[in-house]
C-alpha positions in Angstrom: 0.0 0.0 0.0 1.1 3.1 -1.1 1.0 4.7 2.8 2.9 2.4 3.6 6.2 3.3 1.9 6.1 6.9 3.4 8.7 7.6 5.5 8.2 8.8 9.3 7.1 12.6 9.2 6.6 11.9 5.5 4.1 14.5 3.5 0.8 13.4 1.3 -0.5 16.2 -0.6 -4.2 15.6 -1.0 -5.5 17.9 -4.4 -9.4 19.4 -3.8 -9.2 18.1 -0.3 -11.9 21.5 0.2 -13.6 20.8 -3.1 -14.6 17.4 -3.1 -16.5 16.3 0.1 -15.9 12.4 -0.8 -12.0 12.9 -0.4 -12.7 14.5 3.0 -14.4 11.3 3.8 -12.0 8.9 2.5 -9.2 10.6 4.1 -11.2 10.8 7.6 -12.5 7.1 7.2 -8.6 6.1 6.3 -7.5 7.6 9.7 -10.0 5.8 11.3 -9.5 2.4 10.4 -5.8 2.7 10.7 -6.3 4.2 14.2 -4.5 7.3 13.3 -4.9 11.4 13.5 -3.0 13.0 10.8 -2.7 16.7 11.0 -4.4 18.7 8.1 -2.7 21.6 6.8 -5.1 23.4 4.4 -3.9 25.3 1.4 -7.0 26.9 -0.5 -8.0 23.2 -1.8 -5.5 21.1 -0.9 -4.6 19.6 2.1 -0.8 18.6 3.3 
């Protein structure tokens, strides 16, 4: 799996994070089932 490979403190940039509410979801459901809280850093659409 692609997260996975990142490396520790690693950055995913996340295009039309604040566009697209399914992407929120996916990205919030993904932290729950991997019993994780990433922090969000929002840039207009995009989140880091």
């Amino acid at each position: 799996m692609f997260y996975d490979s990142i490396l520790p403190n690693g950055i995913i940039l996340m295009d039309n994070y604040g566009y697209w509410e399914s992407r929120q979801k996916a990205l919030h459901e993904f932290e729950y089932l991997r019993g994780e809280q990433f922090n969000h850093y929002r840039i207009v659409y995009t989140v880091v």
